[in-house]
N, C-alpha and C positions, 0 to 999 in steps of 0.2 A: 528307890522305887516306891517305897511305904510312904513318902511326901511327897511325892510326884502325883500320885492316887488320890491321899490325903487333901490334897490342893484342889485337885478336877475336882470331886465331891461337894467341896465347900461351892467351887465355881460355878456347880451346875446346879446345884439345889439353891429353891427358890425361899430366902431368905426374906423375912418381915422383920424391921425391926421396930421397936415402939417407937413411935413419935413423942414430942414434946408437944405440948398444946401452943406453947410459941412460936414451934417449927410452920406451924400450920401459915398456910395464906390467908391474907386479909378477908377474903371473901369465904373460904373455908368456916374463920371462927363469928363470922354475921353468924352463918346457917346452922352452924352449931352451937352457936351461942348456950343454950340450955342447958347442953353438956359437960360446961367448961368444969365443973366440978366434980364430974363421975368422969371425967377423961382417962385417967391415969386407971381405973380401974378396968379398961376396958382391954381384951387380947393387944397384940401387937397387930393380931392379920384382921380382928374386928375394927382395930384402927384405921389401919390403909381401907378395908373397906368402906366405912362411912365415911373416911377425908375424901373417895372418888366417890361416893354418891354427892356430895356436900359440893365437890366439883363440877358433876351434873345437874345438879341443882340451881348452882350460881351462875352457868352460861346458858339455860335452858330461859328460850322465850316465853311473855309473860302469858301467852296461849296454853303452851305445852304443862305449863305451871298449875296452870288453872287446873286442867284436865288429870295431873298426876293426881292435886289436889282434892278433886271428887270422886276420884278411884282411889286414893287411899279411904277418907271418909265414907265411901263403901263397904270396902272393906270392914274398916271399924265396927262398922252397924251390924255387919252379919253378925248371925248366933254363930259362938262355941265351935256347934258341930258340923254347921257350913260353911267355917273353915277351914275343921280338919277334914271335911270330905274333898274340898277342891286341893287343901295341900298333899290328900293323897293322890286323888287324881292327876296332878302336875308331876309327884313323883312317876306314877306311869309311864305318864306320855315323858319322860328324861330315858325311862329304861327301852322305848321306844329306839330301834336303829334309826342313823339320820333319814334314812329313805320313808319311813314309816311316817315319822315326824311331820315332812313335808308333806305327804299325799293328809295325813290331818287336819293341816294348816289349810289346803289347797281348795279342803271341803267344808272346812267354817268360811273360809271367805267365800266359796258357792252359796253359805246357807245365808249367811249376812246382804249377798243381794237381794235375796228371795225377799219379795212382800213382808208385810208384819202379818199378816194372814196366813199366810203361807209357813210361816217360820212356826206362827202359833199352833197349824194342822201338823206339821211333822216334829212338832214337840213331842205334841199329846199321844202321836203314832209311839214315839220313840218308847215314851214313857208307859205305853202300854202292853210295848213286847217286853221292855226291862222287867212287869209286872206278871209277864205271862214268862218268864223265865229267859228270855230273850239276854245276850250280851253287849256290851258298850260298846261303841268302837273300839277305844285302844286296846278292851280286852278280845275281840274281833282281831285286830292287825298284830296284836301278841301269837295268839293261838297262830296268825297265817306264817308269821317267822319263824315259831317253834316245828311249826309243819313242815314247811322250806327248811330247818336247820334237819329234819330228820329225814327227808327225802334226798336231801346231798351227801349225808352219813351212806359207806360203803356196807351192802348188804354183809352180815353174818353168815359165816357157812355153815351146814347143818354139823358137825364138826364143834364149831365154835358157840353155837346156841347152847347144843348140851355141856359143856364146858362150863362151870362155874366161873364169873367173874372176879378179879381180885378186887379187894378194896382199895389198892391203891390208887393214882393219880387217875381223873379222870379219864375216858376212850374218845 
């Protein structure tokens, strides 16, 4: 029974194992070329990750190429701390339920038809309630799910209110 267990476990858990830099495809070590010398130093699950970006890379047409290409060097260019403000941000919107996500998603691409005019007045708006104490969206659609997650919680009885709560496992 203890190998029978033993066995599912291994089967089911998601296994990386490190690559060899010669295992790699043709096309793979073009685009990693750079790396071929810090290879070995890199995780086993960092490795399968950049061998599939490096795969994405080499069948992506020379359009899509271009355009990765000047959104990373954007990226690049930003300051320090408007990176780590957008990587917090993106954390956010992850801890976002998928329904949240989407109506997000649904309303940059409303904002993205809008005019360059247009887009420029409801920046300024934005950023001027954010200044008057105002919240973000995703902090907005947070608060609406925590609301929602405490209006489907089952009322406490007066009973239960005056009752001290145990510390154990969550209610």
């Amino acid at each position: 029974m203890i190998r029978m267990m033993t066995l599912l476990l291994l089967l089911a858990s998601p296994i990386v194992y490190a690559q060899d830099w010669n295992e790699l495809n043709d096309a793979q070590r073009s685009v990693l070329g750079p790396y071929e010398g810090r290879w070995k130093s890199f995780s086993a699950e960092e490795q399968a990750r950049i061998a599939t970006g490096a795969n994405r890379w080499a069948t992506m047409e020379s359009a899509s190429r271009a355009q990765a290409q000047q959104r990373f060097d954007a990226w690049q260019a930003l300051p320090e701390g408007r990176k780590r403000d957008l990587m917090n941000q993106f954390d956010q919107f992850k801890q976002l339920s998928p329904e949240d996500q989407r109506r997000l998603r649904a309303k940059q691409r409303e904002f993205k038809k809008r005019s360059t005019d247009e887009q420029k007045r409801l920046r300024k708006r934005y950023q001027q309630q954010n200044r008057a104490g105002g919240q973000g969206s995703v902090d907005q659609l947070k608060r609406r799910g925590h609301q929602g997650q405490q209006q489907r919680q089952p009322q406490r009885s007066q009973q239960q209110k005056s009752a001290p709560r145990s510390s154990g496992g969550p209610r």
